[in-house]
VEXDO-401908 format. One record per atom (N, C-alpha, C, O, CB): x, y, z. Coordinates in steps of 0.2 Angstrom, whole numbers, plus 5000, padded with zeros to 4 digits. Each point is the difference from the previous one (the first is absolute). Glycine has a CB too. Layout:
<marzas>
XYZ...
</marzas>
This chain:
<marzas>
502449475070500149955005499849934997499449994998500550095012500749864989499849944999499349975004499950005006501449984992498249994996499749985005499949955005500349955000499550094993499949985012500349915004499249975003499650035004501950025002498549884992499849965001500049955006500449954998499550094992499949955014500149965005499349965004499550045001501650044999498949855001499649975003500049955005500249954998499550094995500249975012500349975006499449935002499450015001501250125004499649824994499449945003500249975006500349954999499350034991500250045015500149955009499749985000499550024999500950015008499649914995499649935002500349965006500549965000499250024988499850045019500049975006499749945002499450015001500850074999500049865001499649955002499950005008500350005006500149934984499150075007499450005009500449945006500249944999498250084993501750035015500449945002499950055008500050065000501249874987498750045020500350025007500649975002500049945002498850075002501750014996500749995004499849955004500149944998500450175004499249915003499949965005499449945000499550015003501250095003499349864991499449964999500049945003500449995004499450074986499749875009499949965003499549974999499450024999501050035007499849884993499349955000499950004991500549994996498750075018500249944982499949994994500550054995500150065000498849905005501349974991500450044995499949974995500449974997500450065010498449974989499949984993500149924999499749984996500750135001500049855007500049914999499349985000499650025004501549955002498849974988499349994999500449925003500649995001498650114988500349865010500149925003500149974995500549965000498850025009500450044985500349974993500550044996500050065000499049874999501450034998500550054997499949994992499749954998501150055012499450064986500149994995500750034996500250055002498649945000501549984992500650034998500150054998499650024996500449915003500550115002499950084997500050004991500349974997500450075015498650014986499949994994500549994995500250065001498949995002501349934992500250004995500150054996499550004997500249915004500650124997500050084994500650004997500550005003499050095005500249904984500749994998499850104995499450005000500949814998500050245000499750044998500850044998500549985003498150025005501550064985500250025000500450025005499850005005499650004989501350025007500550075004499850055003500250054999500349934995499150005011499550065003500650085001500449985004498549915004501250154991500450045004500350035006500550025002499049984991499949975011500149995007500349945002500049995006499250074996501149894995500449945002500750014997500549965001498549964999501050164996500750004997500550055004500550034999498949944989500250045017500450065005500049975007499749955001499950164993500749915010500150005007500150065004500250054998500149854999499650105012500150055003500750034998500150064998499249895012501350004990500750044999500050074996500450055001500249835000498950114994500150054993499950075003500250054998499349884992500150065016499650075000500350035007499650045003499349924991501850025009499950015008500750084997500650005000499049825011500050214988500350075000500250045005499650015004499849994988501150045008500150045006499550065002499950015006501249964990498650064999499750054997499349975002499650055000501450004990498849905011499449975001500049975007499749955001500150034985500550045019499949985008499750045002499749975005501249994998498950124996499549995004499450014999499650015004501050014999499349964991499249974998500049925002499549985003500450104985500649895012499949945004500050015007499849955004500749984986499750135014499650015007499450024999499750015006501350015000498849994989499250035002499649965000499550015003500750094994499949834998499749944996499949965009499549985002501350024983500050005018500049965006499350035006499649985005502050004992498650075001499650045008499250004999499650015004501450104998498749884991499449994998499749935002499449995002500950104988500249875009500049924998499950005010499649975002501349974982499650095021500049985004499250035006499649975004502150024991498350075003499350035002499449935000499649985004500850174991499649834997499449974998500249925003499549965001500250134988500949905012500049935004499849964993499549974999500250055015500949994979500049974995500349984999500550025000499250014997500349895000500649955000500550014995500649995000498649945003500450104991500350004994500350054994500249944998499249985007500750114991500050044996500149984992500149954998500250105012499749994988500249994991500150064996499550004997499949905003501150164998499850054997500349994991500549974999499350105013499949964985500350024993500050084995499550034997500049855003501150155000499550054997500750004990500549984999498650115020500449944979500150024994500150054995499550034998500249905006500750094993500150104997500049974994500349954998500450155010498949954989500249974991500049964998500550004996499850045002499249915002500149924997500649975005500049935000499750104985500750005019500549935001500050025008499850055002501349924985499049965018499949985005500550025004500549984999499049934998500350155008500550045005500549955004500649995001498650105000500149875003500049995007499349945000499450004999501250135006499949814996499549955006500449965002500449974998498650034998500650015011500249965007499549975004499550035001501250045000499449865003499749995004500050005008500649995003499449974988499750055011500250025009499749945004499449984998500650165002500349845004499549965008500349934996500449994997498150085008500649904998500049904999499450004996499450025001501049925013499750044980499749964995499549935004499449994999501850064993499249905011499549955005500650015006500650014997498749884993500650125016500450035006500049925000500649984998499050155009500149824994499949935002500549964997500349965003498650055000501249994990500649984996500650045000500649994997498549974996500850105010500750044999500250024993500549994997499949945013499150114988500150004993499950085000499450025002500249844993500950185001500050085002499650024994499949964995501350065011498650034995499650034993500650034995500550035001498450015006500849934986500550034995499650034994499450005000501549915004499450114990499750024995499449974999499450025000501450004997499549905001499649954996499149985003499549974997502149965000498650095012499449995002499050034998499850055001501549955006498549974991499450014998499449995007499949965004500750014983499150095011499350005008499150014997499950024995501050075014498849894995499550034998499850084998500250055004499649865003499950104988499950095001499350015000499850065001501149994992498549915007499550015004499650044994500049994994500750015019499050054990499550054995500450034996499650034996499750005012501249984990500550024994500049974994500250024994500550005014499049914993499749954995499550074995500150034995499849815015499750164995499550024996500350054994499849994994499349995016501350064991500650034995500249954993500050024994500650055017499549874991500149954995499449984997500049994994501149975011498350044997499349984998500050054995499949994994499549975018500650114990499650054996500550024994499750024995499650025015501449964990500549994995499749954994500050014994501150025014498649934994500049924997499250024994499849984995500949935021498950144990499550014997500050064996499650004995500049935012500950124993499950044995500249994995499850024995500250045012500549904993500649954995499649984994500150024994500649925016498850014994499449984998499650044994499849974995500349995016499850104990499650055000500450044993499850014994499750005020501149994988500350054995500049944993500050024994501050065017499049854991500049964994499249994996499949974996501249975010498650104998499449994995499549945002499649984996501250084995499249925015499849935004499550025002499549974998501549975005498950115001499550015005500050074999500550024997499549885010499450154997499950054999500150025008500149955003499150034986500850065014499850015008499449995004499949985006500950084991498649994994499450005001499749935000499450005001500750104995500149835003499749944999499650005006500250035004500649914988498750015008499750005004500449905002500249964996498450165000501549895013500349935001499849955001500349954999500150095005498849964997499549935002499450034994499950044996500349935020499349964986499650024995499949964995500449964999500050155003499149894994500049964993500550054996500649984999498049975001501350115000500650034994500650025004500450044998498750024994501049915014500850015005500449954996499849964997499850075016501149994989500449965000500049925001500049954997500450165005499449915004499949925006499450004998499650045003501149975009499049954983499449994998499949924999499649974997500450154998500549855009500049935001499449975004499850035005501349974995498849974999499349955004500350015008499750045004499949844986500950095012500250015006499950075004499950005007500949934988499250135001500150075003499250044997499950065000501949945000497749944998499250044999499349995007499450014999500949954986500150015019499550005007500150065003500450005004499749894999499750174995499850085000499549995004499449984999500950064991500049995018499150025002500050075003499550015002500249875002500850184995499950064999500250024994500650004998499550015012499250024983500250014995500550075001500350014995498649944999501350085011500450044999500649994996500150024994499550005016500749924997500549974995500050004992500650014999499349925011499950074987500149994991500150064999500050004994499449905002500650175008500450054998500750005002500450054998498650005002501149925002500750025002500449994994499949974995500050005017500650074989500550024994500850005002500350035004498850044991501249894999500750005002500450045001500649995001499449954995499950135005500250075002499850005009500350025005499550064979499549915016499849985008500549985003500450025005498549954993501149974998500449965006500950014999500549975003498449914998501150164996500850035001499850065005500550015003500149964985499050065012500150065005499649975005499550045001500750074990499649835014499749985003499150055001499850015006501749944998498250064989499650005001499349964999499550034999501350035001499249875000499849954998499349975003499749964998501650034999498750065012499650005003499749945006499450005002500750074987500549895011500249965005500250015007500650025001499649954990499550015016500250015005500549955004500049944998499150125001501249965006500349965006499550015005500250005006501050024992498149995001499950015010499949955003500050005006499550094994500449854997500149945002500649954999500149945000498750085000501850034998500649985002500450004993499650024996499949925015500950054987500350004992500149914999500249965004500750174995498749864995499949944999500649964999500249955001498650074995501650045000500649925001500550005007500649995001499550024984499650005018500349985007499649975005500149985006500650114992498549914999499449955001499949954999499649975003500150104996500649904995500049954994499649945005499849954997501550104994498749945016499449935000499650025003499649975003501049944998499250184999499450014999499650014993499549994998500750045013500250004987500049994990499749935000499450005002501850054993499149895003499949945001499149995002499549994996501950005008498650035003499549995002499250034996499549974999501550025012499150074989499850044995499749974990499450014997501650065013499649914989499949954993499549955003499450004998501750014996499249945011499649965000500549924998499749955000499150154997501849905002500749975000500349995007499850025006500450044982500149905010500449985006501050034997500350004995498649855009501150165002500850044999500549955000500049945003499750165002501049934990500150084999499650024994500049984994501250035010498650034999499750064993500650024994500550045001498850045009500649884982500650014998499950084994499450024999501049835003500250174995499950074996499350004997499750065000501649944996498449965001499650024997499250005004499550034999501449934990499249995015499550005005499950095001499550034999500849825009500450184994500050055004499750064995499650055003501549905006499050064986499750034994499349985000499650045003501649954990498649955005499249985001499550035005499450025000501149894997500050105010499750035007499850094997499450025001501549895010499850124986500050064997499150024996499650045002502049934996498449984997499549994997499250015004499550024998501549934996499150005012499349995001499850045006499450015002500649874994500750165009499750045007499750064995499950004994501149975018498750084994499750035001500550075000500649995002498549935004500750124992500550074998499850075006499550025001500649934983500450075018499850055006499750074995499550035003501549935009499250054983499750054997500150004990500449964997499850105018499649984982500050014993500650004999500450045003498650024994501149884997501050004998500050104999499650045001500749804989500250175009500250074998499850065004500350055001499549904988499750035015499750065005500550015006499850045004498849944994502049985004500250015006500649974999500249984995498850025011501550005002500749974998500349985007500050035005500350044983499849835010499750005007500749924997499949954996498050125010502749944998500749974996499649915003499649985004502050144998498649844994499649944996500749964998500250014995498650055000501549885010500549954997499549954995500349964997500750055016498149994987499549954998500050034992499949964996499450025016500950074989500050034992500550004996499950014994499550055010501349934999500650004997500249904999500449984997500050175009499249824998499949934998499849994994500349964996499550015015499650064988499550024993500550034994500049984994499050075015501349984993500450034993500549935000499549974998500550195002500349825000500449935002499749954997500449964998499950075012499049964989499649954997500050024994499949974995499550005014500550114992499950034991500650004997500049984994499050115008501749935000500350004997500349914996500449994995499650145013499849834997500149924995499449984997500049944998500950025010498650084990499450004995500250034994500149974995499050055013501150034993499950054992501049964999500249994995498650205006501749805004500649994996500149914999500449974996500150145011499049874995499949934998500649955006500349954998499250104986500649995021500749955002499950015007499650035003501550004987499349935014499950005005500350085004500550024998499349845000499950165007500350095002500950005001500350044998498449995011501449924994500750025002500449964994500549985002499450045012500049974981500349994995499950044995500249994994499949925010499450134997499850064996500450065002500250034995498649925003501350065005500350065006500649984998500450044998498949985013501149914990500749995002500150024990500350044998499949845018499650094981500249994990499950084998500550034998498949844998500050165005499950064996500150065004499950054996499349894997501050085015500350035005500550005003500450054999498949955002500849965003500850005003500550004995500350054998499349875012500349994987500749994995500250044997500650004999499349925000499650124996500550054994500150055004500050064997499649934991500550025018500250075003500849965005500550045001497950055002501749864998500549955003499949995008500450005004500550044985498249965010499949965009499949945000499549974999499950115005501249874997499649925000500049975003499949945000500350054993499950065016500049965005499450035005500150005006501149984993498250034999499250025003499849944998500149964995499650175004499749865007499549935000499650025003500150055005500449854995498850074998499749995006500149945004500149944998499350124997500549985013500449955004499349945003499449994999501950115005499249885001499449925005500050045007500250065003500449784993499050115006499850035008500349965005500150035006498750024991501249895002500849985006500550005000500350004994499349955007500850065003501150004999500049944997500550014996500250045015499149904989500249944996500050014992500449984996499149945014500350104990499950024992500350074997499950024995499049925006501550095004500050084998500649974994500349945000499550165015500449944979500750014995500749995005500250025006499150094984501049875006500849985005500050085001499950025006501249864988498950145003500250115003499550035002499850054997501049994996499049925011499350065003500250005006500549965002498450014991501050085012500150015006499449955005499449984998501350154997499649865011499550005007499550075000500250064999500749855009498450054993499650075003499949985007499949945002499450114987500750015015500049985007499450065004499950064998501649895002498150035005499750035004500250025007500549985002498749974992500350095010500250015006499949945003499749964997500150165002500449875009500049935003499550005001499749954998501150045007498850074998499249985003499349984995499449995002501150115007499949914986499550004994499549935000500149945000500950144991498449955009499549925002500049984994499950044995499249985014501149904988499849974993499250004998499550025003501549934999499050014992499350014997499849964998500249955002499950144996499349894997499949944998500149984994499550024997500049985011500849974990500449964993499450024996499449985001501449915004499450144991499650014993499549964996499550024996501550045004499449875001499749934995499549975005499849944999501550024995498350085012499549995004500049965007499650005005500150034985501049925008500349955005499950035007499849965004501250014988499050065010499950045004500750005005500050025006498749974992501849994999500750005003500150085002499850044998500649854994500050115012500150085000500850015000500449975004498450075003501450014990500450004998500550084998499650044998499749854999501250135004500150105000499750034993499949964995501450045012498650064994499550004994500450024994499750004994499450055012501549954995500450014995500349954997500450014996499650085008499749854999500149954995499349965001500049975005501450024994498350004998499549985001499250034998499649964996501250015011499150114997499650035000499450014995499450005000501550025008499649994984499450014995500549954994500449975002498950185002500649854990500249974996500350054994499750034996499649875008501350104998500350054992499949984995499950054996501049975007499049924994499649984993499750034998500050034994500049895007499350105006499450034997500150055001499850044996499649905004501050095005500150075000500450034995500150075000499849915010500449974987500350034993500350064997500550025001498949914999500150104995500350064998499750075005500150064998500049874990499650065017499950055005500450025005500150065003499149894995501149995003500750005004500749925004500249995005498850134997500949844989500249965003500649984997500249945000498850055003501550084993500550004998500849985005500150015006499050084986501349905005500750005007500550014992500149984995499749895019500550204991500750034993500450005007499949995005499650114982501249935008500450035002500050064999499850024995500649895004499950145007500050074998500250024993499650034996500749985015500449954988500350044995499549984991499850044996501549965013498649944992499249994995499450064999499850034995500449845010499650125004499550055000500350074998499650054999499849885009501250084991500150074999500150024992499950054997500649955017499949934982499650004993499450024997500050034995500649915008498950015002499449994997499750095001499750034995500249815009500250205003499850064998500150054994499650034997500549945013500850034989500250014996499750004992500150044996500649945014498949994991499949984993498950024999499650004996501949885004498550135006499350065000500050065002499550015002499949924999501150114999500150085002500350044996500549994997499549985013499850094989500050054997500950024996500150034994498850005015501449944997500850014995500249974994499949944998500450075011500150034987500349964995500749995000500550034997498650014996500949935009500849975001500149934996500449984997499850085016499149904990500049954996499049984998499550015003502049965003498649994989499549994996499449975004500249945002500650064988498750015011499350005006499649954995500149994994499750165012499849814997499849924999499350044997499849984994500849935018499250154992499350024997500350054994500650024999498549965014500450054985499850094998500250055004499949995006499249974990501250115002499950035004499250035002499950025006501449984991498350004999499450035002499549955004499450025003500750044986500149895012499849935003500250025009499650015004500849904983500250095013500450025007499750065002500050015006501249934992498550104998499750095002499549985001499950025005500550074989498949865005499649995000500049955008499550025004500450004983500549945015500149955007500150055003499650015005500949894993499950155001500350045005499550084999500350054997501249865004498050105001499750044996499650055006499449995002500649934987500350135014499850045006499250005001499750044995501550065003498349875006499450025003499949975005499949945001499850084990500150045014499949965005499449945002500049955004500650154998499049924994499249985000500349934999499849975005499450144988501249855003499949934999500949995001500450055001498349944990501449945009500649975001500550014993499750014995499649905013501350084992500350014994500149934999499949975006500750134994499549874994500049924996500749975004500650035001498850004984500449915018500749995004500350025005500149965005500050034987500150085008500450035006499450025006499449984998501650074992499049985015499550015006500250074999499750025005500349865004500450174988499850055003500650044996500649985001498949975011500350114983500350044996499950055002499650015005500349944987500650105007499950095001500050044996500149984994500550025013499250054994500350084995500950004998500350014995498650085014501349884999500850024999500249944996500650004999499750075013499549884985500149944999500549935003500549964999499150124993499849925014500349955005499749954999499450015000501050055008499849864991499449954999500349985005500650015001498949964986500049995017500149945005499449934999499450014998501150085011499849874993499749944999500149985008500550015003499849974984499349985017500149995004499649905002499649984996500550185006500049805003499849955002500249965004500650025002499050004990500249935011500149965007499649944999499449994997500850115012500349844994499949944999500249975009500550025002499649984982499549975020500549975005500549985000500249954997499150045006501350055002500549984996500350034997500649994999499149965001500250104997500450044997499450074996499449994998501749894998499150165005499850074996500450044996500649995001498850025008500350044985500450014994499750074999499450025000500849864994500150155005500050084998500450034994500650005000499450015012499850024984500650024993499650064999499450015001500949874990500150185008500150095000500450014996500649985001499350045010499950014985500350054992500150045003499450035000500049954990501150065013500050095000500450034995500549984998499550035014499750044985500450044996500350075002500450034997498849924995500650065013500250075004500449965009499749965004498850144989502249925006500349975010500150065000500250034995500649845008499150165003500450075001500549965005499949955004499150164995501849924999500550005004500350075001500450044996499949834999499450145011500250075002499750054998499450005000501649975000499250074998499650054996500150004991499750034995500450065017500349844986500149984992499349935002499849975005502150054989497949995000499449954996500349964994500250034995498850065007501149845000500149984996499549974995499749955000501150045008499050074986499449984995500049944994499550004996500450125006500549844999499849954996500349945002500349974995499450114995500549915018499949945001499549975004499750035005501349994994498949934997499449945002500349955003500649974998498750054992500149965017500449965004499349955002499550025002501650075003499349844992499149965003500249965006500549985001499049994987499950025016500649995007499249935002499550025002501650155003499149784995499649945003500249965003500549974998499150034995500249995014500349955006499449975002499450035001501750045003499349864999499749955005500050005004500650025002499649934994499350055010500150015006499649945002499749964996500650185006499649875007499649945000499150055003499850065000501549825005498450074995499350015002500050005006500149965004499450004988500250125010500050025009499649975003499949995006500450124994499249884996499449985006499650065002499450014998501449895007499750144999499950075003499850054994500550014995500549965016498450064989499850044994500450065000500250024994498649945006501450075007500250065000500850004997500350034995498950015016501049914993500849984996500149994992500550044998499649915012499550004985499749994996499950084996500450014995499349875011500050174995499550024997500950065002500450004995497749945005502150085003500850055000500549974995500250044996499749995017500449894988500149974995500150014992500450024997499249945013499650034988499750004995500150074999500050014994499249885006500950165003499850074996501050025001500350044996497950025008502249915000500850014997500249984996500550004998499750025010499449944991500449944992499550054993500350024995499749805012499450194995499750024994500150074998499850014995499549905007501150155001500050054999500850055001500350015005498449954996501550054991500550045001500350055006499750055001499949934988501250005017499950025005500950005000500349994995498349965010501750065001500849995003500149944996500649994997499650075016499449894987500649914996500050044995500650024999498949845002500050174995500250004991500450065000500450004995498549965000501150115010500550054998500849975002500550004997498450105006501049865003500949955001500149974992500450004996499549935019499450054985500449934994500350064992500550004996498149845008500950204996500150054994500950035001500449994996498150055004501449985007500850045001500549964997500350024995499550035016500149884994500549965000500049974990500549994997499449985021499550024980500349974991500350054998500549984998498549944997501050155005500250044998500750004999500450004995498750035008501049985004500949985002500349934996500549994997499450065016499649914988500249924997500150014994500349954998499349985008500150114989499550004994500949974997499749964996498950155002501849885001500949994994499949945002500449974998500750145001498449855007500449915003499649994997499650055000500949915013499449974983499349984997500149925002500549985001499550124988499649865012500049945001499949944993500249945000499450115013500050024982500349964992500650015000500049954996499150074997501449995007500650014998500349945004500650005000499350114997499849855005500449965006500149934995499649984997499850065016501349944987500049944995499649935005500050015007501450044984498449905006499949955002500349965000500550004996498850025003500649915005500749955000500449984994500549974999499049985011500150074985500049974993500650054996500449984995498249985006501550115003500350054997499450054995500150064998501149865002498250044999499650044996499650065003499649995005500249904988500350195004499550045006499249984996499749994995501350155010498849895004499149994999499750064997500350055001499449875009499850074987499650054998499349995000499849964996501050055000498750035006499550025001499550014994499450015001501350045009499749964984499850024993499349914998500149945001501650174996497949934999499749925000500149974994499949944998499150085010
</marzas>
C-alpha cells in the first residue's frame, strides 16, 4: 500500500457569538505593522480551491465543533506527501470589519511557540554551538553577562539547557507565572515597568527555585523565555531573526512572527481575538494601571516571545511540522536522530518541545493564550471501523476562546488534544478526497502551487 501521509492544522480564533461591550479598541491607535516578506504560501491560495464535494461532511463536523464552542473562527490545512490537500477558512476573521476567515489568515498559537524555541535550539546543537549539557547562568553559563550574575539561589547555575527544554529548570508559579506578573516582576527587580525581555530573563536569574533543576518537572513558560535569550547569545542575532533565517525560510515558512499585544498593531492578516462578554479586564502590563481585555493587553508577546508569542498560519504551521517528523517524503530541518531524541517515550520527564509522546507514536503539543487556545495531535493509528488506518498522521491545532469556566476549559482542552470522531471523520473523509489536491489548483497567474521548498 502507497504510503500516505497526511497532516491536518485547525486554527480557531477565540470568539462568543454573542458578545458585548469590550472589543480590544485602545484610545490610541497605531498603524497596522508593515511586512514586506517573501510569497508566503498561504497568501497564494484561497477558500474556493478547497470547497470539495467529498469534503462537506467534514466541514459539518468543523461547523458543529465551532458551533458547541461558540467559535468565531476557523482555519484548516492538511497535507499528503509533501503537497497541500486542503486549506480552508471558516467563520469571521474580525466579525466587526466583516472580514471572513481565509487561508492567508494568521493567529496566535500560543505554547506551540515553544516547538519553534526548541527546533531553534537543537538546530543550534546539531551545529556544534552549544551542548544541552551547558550550564545557562553562572560565571561558566552561557548568560554569564554582568546583567544575569545577581545569583541569589546558587542552585540556579546548575541549570542546563536540556532542563529548560524539558521544563526541568526548577522554577515555580505558586505565586503566579511571572510573565503574566510582569508589574510584579517589576516590582520584584526594583524597576519601574514594563518589565522588558531581558529584565524578564534577569528576574529568571535572581528568583528563588522550588526545587533542584533536574530533580522534578514542573512546565515553566520562565524557562523557555530563558532558551530565547540563549538562543540570540551562542547565534549572535536577534531570536526571531534567527528562527525566521536558519528555520522557517529554508523550509518556505515566511509568514510566522512574533506577534504584539494590541489590535492596533496586529499584521494586516492576523485575525481579531475575542473573549467571552462577562470576562472582567485586567491591568495593562506597562503598569499604567489602565485596564484593559487580557487578550490585548494583559501580558506582552515580546517578552513572551519564544514561549508563546509566535502568530502563523495553519498552512505554515503545518510546513513547519512537517519538516520535524519522522516522515520522508520530504527533507527534515533537523537529524533524524535529533527528532528521536525530542520525541523520545518517558514518562518520568517531558519530550523536547512537544507536551506529550506515546509508545503508539502520538505527539501533542498543546497551549492557550486569552483569546484563543491551540492543540496539535500526531496520530499514527485512526481506527475507521474495524480497518486502521496505520500510517496516517494527523496534526490537529485549534483556537478557541478562554472559558474562564475550568470545567469547560479543561473538556475543551482534552477534545482538541486527543485522537477522537474529528480525526477518524477527517481521516475517512481525506481518504475519499485523497485524487482533489489543492496543490494542483492553478493560481491567477495560471502557475500551480507547490508545497516543495
Amino acid at each position: 500500500m502507497k504510503k500516505l501521509f497526511a497532516l491536518l492544522t485547525l486554527i480557531l480564533t477565540a470568539a462568543t457569538l454573542a458578545r458585548s461591550g469590550r472589543d480590544g479598541e485602545r484610545a490610541y491607535l497605531y498603524d497596522p505593522l508593515p511586512v514586506i516578506l517573501p510569497e508566503g504560501i498561504n497568501h497564494l491560495l484561497d477558500n474556493s480551491q478547497s470547497e470539495l464535494e467529498e469534503m462537506k461532511g467534514f466541514d459539518r463536523v468543523v461547523e458543529r465543533f465551532m458551533q458547541r464552542w461558540e467559535i468565531t473562527g476557523a482555519s484548516i490545512a492538511v497535507m499528503k506527501n509533501g503537497r497541500l490537500l486542503y486549506s480552508k477558512g471558516y467563520g469571521w476573521a474580525d466579525k466587526e470589519r466583516n472580514v471572513r476567515t481565509d487561508v492567508k489568515h494568521i493567529f496566535r498559537i500560543a505554547s506551540l511557540s515553544k516547538l519553534i524555541t526548541a527546533t531553534g535550539i537543537m538546530k543550534l546543537q546539531e551545529d556544534g554551538l552549544l551542548s544541552l549539557e551547558d550550564r545557562v547562568f553562572g560565571e561558566q553559563g552561557i548568560l554569564c553577562d554582568s546583567a544575569f550574575r545577581e545569583i541569589r539561589d546558587r542552585r540556579i547555575e546548575k541549570i542546563t539547557v536540556e532542563h529548560l527544554l524539558r521544563h526541568q529548570g526548577g522554577y515555580s508559579i505558586r505565586a503566579g507565572d511571572p510573565l503574566f506578573c510582569s508589574v510584579s516582576v517589576a516590582r520584584q527587580l526594583g524597576i519601574r515597568p514594563p518589565v522588558s525581555f531581558d529584565d524578564m530573563v534577569r528576574y529568571a536569574a535572581q528568583t528563588r527555585l522550588r526545587y533542584e533543576p533536574g530533580s522534578s518537572n514542573v512546565y515553566s513558560n520562565l524557562g523557555y523565555v530563558v532558551l530565547t535569550k540563549v538562543i540570540e547569545k551562542v547565534s549572535g542575532m536577534p531570536y526571531e531573526k534567527f528562527i525566521q533565517d536558519s528555520i522557517l525560510s529554508p523550509i518556505g515558512c515566511h509568514d510566522m512572527h512574533i506577534g504584539h499585544s494590541f489590535y492596533e498593531m496586529r499584521f494586516p492578516n492576523e485575525v481579531r481575538y475575542y473573549e467571552p462578554a462577562d470576562t472582567e479586564p485586567v491591568e495593562l502590563f506597562d503598569g499604567s494601571g489602565q485596564l484593559v481585555p487580557r487578550c490585548y493587553g494583559g501580558c506582552d508577546l515580546q517578552v513572551l516571545s519564544g514561549a508563546g508569542g509566535w502568530v502563523a498560519s495553519p498552512t505554515e504551521l503545518m510546513k513547519f511540522i512537517t519538516a520535524i517528523d519522522p516522515d520522508d517524503s520530504k527533507p527534515d530541518i533537523l537529524k533524524p536522530r535529533t527528532i528521536a531524541y525530542m520525541t523520545e517515550k518517558d514518562k518520568r520527564k517531558f519530550p523536547i518541545g512537544w507536551m506529550k509522546t506515546t509508545e503508539s507514536d502520538d505527539w501533542s503539543r498543546t497551549g492557550s493564550l486569552s483569546g484563543s487556545s491551540a492543540a496539535q495531535t500526531a496520530a499514527r493509528r485512526i481506527q475507521l471501523g474495524v480497518h486502521h488506518e496505520h500510517e496516517f498522521v494527523v496534526g490537529l491545532a485549534i483556537h478557541a476562546q478562554d472559558f474562564g469556566d475550568d470545567e469547560a476549559g479543561h473538556e475543551q482542552g482534552q477534545t482538541m488534544a486527543r485522537p477522537g470522531p474529528v480525526l477518524r471523520r477527517t481521516a475517512a473523509a481525506f481518504r475519499t478526497a485523497a485524487r482533489h489536491s489543492a496543490a494542483d489548483a492553478k493560481r491567477p497567474d495560471g502557475k500551480r502551487v507547490s508545497m516543495s521548498r
